[in-house]
MOPAC internal coordinates of N, CA, C and O (Angstrom, degrees):
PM7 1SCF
backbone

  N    0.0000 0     0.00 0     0.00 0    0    0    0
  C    1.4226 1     0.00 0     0.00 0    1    0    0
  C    1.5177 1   110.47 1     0.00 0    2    1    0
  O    1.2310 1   117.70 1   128.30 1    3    2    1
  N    1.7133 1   121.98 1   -51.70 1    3    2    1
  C    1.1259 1   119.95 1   178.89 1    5    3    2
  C    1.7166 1    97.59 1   -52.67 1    6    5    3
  O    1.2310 1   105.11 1   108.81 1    7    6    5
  N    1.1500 1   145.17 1   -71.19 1    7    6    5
  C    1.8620 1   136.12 1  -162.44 1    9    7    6
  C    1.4388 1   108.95 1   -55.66 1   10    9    7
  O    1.2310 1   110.07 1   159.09 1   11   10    9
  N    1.5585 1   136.24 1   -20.91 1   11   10    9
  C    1.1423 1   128.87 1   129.46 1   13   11   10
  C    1.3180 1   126.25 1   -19.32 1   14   13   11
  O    1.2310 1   119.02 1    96.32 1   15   14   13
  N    1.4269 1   119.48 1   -83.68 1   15   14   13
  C    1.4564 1   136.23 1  -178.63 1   17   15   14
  C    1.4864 1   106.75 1   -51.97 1   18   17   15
  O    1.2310 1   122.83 1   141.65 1   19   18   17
  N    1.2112 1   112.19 1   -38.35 1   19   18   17
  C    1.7613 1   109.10 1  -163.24 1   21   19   18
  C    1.8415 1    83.33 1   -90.79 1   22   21   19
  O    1.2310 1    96.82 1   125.34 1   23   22   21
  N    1.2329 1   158.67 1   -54.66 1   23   22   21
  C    1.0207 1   159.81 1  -164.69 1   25   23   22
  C    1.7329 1   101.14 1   -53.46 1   26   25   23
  O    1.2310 1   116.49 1   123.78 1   27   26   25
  N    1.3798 1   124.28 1   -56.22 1   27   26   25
  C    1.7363 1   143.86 1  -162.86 1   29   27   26
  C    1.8233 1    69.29 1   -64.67 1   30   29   27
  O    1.2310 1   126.99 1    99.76 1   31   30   29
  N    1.6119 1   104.15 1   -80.24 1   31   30   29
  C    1.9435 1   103.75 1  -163.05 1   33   31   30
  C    1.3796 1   121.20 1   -32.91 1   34   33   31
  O    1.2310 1   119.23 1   140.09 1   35   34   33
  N    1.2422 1   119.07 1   -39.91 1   35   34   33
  C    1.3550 1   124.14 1   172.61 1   37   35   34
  C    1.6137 1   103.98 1   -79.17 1   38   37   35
  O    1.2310 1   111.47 1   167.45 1   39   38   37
  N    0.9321 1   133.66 1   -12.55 1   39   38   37
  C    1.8626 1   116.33 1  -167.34 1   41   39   38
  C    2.0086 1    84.48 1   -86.61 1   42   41   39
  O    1.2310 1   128.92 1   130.72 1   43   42   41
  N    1.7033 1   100.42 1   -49.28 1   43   42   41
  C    1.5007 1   129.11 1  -166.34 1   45   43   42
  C    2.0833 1    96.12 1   -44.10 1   46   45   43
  O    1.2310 1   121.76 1   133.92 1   47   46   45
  N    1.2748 1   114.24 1   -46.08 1   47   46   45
  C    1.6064 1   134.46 1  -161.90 1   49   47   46
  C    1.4894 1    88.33 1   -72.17 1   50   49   47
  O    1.2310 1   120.45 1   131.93 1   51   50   49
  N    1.9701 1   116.75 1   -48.07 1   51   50   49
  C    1.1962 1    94.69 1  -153.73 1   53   51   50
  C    1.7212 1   110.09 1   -78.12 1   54   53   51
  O    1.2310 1   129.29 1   146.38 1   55   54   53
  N    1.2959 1    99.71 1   -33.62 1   55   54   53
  C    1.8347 1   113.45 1   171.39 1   57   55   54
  C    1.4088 1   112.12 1   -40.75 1   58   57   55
  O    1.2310 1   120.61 1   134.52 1   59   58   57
  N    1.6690 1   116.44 1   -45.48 1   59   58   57
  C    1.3053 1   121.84 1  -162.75 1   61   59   58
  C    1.8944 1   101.88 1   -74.24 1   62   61   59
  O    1.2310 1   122.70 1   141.84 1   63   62   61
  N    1.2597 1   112.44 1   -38.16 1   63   62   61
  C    1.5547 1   130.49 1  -173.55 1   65   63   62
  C    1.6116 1    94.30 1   -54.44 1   66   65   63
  O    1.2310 1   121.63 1   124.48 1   67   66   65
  N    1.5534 1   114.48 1   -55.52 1   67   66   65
  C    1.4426 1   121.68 1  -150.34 1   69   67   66
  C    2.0104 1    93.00 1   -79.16 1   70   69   67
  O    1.2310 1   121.18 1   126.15 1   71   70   69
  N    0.9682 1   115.35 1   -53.85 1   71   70   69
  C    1.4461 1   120.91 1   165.85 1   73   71   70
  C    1.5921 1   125.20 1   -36.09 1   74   73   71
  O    1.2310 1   121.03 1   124.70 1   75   74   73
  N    1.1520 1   115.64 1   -55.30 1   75   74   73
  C    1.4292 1   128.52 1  -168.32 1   77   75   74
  C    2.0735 1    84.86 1   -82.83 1   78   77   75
  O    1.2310 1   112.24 1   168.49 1   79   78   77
  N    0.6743 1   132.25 1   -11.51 1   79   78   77
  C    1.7614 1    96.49 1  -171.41 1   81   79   78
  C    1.3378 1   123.51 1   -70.44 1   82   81   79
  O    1.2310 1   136.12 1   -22.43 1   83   82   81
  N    1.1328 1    86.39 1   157.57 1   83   82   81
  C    1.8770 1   104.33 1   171.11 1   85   83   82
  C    1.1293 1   134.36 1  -119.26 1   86   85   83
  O    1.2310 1   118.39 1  -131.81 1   87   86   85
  N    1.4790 1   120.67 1    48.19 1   87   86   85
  C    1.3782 1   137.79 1   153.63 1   89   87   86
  C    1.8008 1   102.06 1   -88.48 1   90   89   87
  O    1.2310 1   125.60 1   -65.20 1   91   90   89
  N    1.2277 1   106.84 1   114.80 1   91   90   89
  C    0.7214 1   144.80 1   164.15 1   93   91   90
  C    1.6076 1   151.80 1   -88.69 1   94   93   91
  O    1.2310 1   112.02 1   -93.00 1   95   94   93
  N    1.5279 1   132.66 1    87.00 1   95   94   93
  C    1.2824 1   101.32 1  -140.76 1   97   95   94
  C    1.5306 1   100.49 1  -106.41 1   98   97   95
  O    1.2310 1   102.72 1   -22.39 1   99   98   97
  N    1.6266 1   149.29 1   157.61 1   99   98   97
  C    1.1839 1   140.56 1   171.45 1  101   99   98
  C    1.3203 1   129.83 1  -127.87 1  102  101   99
  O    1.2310 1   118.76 1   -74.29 1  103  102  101
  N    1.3917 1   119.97 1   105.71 1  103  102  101
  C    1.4410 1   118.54 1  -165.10 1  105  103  102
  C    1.2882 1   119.06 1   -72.72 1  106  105  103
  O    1.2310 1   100.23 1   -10.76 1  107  106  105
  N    1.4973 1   153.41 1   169.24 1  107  106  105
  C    1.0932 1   141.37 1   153.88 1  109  107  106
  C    1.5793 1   119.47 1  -119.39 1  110  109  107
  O    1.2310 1   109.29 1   -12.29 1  111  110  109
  N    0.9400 1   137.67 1   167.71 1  111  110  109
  C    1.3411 1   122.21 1  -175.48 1  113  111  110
  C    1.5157 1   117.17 1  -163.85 1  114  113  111
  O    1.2310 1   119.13 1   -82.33 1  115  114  113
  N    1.5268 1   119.26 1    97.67 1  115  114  113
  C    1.6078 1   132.33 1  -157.11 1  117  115  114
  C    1.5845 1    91.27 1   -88.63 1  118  117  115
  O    1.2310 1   126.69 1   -61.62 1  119  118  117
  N    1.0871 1   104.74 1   118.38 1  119  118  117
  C    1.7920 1   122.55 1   155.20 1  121  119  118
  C    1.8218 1   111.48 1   -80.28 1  122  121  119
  O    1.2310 1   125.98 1   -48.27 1  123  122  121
  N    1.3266 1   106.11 1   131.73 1  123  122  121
  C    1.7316 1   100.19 1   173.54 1  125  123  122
  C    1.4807 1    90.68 1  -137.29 1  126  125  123
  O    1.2310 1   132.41 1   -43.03 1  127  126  125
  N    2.1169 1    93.63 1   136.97 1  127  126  125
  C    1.6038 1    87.02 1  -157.78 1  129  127  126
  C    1.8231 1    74.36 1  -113.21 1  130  129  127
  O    1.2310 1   113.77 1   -10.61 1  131  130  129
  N    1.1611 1   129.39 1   169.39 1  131  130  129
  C    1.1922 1   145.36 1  -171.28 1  133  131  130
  C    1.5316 1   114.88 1  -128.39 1  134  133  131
  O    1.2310 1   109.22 1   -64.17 1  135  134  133
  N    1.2186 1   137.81 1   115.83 1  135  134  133
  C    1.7045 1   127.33 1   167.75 1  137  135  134
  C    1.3739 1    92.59 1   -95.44 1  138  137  135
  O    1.2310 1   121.57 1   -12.86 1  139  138  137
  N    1.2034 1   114.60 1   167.14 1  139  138  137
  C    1.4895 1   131.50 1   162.97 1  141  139  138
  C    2.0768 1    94.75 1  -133.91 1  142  141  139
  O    1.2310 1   139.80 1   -66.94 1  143  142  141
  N    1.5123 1    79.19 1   113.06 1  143  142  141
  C    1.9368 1    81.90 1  -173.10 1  145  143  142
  C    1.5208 1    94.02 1   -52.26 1  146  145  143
  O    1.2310 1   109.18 1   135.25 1  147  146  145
  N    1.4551 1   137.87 1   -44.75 1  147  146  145
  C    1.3950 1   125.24 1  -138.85 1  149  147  146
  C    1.7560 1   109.18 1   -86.95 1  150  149  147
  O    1.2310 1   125.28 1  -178.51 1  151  150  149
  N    1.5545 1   107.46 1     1.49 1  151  150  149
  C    1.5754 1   113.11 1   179.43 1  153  151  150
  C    1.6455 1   101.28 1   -77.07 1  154  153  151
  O    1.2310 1   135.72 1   -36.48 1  155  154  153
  N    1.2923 1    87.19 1   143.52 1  155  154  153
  C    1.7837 1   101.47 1   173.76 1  157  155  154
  C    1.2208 1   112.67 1   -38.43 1  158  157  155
  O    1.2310 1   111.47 1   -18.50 1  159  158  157
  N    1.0322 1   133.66 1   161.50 1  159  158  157
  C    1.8114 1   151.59 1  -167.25 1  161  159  158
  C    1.5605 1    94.58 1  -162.31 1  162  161  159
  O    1.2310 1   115.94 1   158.15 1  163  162  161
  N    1.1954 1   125.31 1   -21.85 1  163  162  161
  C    1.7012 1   105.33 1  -172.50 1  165  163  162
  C    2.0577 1   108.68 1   -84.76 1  166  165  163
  O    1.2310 1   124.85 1     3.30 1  167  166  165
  N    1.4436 1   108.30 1  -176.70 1  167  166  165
  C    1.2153 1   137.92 1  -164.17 1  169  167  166
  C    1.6760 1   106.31 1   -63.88 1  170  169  167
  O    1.2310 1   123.17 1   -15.46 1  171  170  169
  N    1.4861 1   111.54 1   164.54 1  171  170  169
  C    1.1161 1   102.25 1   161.48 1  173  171  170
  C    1.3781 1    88.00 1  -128.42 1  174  173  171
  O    1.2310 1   131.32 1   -18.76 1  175  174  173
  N    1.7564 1    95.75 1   161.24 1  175  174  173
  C    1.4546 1   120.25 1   174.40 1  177  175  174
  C    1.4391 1   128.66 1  -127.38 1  178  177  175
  O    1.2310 1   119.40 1   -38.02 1  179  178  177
  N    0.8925 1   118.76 1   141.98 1  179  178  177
  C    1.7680 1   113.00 1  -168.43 1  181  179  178
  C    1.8275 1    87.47 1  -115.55 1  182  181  179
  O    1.2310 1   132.88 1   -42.92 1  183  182  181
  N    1.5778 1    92.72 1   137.08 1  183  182  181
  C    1.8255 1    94.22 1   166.25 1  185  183  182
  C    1.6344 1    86.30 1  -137.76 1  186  185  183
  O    1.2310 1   122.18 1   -46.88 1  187  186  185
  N    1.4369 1   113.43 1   133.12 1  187  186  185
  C    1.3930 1    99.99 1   172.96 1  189  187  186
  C    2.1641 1   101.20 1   -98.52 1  190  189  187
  O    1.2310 1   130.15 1     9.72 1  191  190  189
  N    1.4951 1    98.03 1  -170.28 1  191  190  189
  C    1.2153 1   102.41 1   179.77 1  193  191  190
  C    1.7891 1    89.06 1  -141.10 1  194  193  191
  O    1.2310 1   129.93 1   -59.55 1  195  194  193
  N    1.6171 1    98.47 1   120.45 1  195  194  193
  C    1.6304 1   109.82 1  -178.07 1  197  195  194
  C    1.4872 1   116.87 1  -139.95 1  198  197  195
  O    1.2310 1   115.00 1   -21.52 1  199  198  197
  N    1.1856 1   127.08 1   158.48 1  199  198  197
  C    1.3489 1   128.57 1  -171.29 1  201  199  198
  C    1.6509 1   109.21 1     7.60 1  202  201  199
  O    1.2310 1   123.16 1  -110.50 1  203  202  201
  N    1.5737 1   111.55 1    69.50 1  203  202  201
  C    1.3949 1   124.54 1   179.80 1  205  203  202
  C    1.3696 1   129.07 1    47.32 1  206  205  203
  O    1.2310 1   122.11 1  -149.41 1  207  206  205
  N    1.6707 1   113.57 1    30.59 1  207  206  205
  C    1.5259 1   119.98 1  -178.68 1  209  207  206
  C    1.9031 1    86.43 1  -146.06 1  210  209  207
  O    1.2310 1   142.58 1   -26.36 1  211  210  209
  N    1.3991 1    73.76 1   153.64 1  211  210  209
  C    1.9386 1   106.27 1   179.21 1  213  211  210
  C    1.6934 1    83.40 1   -92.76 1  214  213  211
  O    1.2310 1   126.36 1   -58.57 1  215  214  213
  N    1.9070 1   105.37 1   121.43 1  215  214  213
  C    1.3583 1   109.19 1   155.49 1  217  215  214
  C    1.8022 1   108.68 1  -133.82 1  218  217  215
  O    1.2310 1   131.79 1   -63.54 1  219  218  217
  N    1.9607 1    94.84 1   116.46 1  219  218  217
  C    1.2453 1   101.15 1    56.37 1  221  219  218
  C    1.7640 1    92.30 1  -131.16 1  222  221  219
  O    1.2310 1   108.30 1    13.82 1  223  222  221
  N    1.2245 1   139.48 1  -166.18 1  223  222  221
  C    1.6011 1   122.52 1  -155.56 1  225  223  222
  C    1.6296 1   103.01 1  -107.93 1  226  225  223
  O    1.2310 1   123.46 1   166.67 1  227  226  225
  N    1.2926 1   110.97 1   -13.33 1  227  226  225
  C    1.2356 1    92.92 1   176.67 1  229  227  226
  C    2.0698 1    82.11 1  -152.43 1  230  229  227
  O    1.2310 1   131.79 1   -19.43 1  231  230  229
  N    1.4248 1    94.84 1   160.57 1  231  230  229
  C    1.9473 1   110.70 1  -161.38 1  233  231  230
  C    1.5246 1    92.78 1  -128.68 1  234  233  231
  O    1.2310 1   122.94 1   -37.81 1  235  234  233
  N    1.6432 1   111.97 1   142.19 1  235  234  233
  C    1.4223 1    92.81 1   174.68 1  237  235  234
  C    1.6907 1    80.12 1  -122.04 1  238  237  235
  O    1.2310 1   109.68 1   -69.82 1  239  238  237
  N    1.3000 1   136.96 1   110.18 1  239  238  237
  C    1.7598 1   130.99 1   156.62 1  241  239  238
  C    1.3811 1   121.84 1  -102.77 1  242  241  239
  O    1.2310 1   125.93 1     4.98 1  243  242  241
  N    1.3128 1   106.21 1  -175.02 1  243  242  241
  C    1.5044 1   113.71 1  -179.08 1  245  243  242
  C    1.4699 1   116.48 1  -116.75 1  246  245  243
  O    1.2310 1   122.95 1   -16.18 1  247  246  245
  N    1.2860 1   111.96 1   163.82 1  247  246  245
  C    1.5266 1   104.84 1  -175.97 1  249  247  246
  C    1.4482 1   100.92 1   -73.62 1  250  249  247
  O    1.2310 1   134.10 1   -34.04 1  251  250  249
  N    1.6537 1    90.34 1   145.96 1  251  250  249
  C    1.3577 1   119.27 1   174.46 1  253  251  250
  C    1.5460 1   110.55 1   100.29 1  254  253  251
  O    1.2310 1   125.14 1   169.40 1  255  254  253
  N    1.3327 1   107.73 1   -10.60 1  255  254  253
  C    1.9035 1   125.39 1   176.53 1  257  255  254
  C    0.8833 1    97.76 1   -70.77 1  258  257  255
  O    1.2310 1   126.81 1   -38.33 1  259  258  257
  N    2.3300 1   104.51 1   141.67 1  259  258  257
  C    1.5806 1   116.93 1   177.06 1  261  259  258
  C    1.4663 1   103.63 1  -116.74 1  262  261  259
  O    1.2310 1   124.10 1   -29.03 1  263  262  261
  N    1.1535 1   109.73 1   150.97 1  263  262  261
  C    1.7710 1   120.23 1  -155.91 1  265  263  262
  C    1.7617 1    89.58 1  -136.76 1  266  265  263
  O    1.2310 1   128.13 1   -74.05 1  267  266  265
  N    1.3303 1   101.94 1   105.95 1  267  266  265
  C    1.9963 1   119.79 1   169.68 1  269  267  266
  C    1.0797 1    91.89 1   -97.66 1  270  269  267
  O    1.2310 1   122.33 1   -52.17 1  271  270  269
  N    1.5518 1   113.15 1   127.83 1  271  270  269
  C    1.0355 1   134.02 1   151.09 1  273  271  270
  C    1.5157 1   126.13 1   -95.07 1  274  273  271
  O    1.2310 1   116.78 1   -69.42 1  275  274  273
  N    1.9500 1   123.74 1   110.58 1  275  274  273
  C    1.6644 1   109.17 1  -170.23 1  277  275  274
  C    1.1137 1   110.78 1  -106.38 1  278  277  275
  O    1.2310 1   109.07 1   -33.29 1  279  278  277
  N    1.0285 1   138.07 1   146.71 1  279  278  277
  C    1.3467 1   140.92 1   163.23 1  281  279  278
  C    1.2551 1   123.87 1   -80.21 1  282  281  279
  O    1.2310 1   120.50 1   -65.91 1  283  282  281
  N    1.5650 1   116.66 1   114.09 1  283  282  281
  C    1.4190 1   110.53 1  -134.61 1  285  283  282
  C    2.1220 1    86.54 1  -123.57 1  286  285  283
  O    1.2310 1   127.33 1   177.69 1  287  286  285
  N    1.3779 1   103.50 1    -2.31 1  287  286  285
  C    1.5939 1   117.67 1   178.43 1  289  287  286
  C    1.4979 1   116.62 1   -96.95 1  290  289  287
  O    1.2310 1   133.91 1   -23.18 1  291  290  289
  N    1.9187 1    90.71 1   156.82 1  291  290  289
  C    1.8397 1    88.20 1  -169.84 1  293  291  290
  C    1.8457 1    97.93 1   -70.94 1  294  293  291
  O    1.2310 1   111.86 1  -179.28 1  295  294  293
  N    1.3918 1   132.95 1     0.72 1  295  294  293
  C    1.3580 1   123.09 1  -161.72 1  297  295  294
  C    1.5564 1    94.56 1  -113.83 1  298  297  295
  O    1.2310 1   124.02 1     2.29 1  299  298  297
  N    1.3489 1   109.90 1  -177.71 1  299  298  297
  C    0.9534 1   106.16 1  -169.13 1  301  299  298
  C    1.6112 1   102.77 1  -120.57 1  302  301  299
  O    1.2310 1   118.61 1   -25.59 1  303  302  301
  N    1.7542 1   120.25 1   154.41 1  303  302  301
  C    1.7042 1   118.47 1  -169.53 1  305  303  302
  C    1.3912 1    83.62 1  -144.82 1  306  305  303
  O    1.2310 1   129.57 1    -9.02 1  307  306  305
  N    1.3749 1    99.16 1   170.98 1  307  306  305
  C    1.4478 1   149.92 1   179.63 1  309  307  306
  C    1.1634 1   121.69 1  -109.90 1  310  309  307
  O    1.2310 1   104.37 1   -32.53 1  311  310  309
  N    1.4239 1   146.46 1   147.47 1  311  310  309
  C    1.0982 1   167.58 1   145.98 1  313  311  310
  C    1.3839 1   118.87 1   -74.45 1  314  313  311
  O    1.2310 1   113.20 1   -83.61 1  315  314  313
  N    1.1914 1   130.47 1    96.39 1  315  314  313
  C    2.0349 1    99.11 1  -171.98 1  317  315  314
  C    1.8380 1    95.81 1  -143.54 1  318  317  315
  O    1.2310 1   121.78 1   -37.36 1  319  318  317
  N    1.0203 1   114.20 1   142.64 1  319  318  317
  C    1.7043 1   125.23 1  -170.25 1  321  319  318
  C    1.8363 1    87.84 1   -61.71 1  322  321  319
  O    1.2310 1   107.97 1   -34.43 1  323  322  321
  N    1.0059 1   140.07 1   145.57 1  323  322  321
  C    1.9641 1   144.13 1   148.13 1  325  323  322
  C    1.4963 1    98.93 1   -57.02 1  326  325  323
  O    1.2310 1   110.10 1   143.10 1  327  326  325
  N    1.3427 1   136.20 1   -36.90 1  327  326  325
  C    1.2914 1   119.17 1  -167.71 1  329  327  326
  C    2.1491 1   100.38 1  -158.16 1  330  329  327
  O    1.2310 1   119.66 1   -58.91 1  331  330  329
  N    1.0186 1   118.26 1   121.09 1  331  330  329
  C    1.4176 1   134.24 1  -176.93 1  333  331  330
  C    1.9333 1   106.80 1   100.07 1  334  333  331
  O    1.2310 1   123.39 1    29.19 1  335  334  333
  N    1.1248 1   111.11 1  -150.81 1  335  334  333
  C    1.2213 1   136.14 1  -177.32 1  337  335  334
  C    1.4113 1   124.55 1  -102.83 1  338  337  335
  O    1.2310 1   124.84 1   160.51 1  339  338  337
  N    1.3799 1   108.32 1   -19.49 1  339  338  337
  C    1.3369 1   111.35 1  -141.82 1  341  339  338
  C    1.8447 1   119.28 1   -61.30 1  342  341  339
  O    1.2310 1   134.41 1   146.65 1  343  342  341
  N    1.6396 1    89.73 1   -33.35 1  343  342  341
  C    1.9187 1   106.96 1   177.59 1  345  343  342
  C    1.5077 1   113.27 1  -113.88 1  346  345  343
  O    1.2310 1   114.36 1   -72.57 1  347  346  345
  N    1.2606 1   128.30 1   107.43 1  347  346  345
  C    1.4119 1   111.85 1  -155.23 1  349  347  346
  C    1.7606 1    79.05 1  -152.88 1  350  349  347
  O    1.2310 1   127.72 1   -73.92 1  351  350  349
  N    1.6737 1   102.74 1   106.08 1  351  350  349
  C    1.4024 1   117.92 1   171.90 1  353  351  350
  C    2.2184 1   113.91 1   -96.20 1  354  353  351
  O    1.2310 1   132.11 1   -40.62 1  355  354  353
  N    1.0287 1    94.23 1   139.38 1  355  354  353
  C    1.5904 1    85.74 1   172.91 1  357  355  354
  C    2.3105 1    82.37 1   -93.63 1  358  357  355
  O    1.2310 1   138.18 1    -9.49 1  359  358  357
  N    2.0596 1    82.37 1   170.51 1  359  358  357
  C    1.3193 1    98.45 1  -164.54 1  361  359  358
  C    1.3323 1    98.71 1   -69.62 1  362  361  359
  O    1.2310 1   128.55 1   -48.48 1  363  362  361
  N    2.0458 1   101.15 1   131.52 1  363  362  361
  C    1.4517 1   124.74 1  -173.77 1  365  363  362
  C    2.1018 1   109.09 1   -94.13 1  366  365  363
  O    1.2310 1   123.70 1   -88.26 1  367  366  365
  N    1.4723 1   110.50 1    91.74 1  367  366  365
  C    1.6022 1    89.88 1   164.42 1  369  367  366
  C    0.9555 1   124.47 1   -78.94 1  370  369  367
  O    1.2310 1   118.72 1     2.91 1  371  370  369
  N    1.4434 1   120.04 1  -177.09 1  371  370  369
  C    1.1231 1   114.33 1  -167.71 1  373  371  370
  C    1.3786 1   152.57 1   -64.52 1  374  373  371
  O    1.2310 1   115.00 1   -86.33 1  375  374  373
  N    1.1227 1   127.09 1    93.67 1  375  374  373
  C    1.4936 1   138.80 1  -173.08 1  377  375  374
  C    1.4865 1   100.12 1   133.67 1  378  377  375
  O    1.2310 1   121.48 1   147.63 1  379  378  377
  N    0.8382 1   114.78 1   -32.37 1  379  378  377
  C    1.6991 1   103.25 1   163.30 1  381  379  378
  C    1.4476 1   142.03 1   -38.27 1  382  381  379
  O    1.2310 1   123.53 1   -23.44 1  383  382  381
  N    1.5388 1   110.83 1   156.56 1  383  382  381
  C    1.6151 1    93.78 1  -173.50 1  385  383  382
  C    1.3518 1    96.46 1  -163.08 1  386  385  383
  O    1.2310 1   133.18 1   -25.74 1  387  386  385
  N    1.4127 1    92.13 1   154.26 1  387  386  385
  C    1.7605 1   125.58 1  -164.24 1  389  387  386
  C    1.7912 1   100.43 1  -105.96 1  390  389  387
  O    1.2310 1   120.24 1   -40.87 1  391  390  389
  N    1.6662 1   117.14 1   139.13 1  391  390  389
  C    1.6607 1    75.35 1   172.92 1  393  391  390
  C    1.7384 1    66.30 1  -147.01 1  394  393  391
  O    1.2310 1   123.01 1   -10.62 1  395  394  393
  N    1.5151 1   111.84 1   169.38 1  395  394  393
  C    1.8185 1   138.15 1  -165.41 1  397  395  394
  C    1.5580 1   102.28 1  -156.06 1  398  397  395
  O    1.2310 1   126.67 1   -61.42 1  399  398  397
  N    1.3694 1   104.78 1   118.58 1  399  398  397
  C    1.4422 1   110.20 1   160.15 1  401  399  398
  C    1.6444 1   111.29 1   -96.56 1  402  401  399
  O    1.2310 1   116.34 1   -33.24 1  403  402  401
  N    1.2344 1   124.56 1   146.76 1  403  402  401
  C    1.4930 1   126.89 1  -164.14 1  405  403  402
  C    1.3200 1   102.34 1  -136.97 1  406  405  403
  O    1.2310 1   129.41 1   -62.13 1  407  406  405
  N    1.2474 1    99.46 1   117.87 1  407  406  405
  C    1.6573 1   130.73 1  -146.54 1  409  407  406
  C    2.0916 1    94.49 1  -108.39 1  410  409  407
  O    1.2310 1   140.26 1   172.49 1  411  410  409
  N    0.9354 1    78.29 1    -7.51 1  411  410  409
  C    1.8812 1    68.26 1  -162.84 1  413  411  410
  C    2.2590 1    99.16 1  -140.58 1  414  413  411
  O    1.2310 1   123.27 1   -36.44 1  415  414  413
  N    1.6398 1   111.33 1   143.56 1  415  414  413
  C    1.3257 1   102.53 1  -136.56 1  417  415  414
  C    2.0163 1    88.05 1   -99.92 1  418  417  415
  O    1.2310 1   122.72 1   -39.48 1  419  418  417
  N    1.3314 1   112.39 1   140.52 1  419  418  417
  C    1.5444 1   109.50 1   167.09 1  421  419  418
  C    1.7013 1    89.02 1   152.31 1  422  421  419
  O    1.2310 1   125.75 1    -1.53 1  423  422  421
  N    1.3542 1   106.56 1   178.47 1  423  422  421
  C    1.4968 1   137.12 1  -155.64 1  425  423  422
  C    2.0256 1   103.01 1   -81.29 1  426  425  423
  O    1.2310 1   122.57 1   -57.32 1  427  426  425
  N    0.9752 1   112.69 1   122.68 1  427  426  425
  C    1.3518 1   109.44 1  -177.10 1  429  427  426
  C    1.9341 1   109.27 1  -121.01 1  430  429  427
  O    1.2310 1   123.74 1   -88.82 1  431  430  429
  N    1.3375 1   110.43 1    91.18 1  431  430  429
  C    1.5450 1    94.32 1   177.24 1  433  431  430
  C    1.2677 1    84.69 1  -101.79 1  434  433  431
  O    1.2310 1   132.99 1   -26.52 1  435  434  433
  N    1.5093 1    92.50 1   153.48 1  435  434  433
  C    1.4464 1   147.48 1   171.28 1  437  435  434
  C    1.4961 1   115.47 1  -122.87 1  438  437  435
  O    1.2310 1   123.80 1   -13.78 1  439  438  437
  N    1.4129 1   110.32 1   166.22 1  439  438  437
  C    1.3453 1   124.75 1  -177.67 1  441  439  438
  C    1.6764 1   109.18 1  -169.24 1  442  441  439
  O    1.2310 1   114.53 1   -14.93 1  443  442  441
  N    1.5003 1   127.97 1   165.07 1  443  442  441
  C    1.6026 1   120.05 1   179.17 1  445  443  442
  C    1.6997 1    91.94 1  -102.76 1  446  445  443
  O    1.2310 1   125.37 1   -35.99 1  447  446  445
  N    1.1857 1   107.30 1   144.01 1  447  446  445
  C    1.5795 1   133.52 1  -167.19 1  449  447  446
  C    1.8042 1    93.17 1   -75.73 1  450  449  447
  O    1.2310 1   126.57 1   126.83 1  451  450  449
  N    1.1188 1   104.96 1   -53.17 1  451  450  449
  C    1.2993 1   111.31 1  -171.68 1  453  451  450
  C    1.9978 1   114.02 1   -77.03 1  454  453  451
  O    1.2310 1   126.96 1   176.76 1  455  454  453
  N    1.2181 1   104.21 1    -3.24 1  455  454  453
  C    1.7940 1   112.61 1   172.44 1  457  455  454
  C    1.5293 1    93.73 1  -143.30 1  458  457  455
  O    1.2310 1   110.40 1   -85.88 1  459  458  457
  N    1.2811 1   135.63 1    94.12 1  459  458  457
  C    1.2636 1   113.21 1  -175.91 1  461  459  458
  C    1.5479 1   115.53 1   -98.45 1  462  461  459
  O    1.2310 1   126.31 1  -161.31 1  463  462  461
  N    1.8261 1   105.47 1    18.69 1  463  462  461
  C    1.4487 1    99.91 1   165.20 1  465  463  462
  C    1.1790 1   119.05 1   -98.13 1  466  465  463
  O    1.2310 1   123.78 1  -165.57 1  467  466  465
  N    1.7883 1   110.36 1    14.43 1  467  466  465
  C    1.3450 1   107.07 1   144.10 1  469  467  466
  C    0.9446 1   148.62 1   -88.59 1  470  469  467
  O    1.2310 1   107.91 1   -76.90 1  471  470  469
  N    1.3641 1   140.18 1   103.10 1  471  470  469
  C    1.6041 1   157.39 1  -163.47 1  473  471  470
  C    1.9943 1   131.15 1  -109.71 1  474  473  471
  O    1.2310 1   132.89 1   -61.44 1  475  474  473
  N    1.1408 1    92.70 1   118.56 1  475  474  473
  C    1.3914 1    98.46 1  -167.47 1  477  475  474
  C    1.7082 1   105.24 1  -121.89 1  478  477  475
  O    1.2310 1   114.59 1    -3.57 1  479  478  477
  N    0.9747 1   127.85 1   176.43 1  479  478  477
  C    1.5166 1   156.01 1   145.58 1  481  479  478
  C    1.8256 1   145.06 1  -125.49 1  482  481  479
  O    1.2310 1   125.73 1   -38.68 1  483  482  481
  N    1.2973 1   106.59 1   141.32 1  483  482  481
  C    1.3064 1    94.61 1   178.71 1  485  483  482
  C    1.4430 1    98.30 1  -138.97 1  486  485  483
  O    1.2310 1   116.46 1   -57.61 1  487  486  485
  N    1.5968 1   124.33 1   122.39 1  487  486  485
  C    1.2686 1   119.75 1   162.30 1  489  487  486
  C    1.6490 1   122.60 1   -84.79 1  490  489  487
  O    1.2310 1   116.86 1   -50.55 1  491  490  489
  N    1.0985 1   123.57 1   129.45 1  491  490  489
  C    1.6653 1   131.69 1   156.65 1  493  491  490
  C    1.0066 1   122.41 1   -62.73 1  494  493  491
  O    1.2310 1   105.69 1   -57.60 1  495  494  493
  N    1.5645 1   144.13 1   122.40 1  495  494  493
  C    1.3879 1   141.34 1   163.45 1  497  495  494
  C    1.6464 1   103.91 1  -101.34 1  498  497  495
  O    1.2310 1   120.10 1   180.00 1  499  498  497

């Protein structure tokens, strides 16, 4: 019985040895966060396109603001600047979306090529 007891004490010593230590190990771990000044900082904007009108009909943003356009109809529309280049969507079905950040400040109408009695605006400040 006693080599019992002394056998359990020693198994009991070695558990207690492996339990109690203090090796210890400690990782560290450096994060490096990066800006790039020239990435966008401006807003986003949602304009949807619904029962054949751009809402909301006219946007007032700021430079460097991005403007999604969704197509929220069973047909399909366009995005297209009234005069230059500047907004030029290929044809959006439905649920789709066009989106333009506008880098430079003044009045942008638009309209869809394919309904062109739809008419919208967006001013830049």
């Amino acid at each position: 019985m006693k080599k019992i007891y002394l056998i359990l004490a020693v198994i009991a010593l070695a558990l207690f040895a492996g339990c109690s230590s203090t090796n210890t190990t400690t990782t560290t771990v450096t994060y490096q966060i990066t800006t790039n000044s020239l990435s966008n900082t401006g807003k986003n904007w949602n304009i949807n396109i619904q029962n054949f009108a751009f809402t909301p009909n006219s946007l007032t943003i700021s430079k460097g603001d991005t403007v999604t356009w969704q197509n929220m109809d069973t047909v399909s529309h366009t995005i297209v600047s009234d005069e230059g280049t500047e907004i030029k969507s290929d044809a959006l079905a439905n649920g789709g979306t066009y989106s333009h950040t506008f880098e430079s400040s003044g009045t942008y109408n638009y309209h869809c090529s394919i309904h062109p009695s739809m008419k919208a605006s967006i001013v830049v400040q």
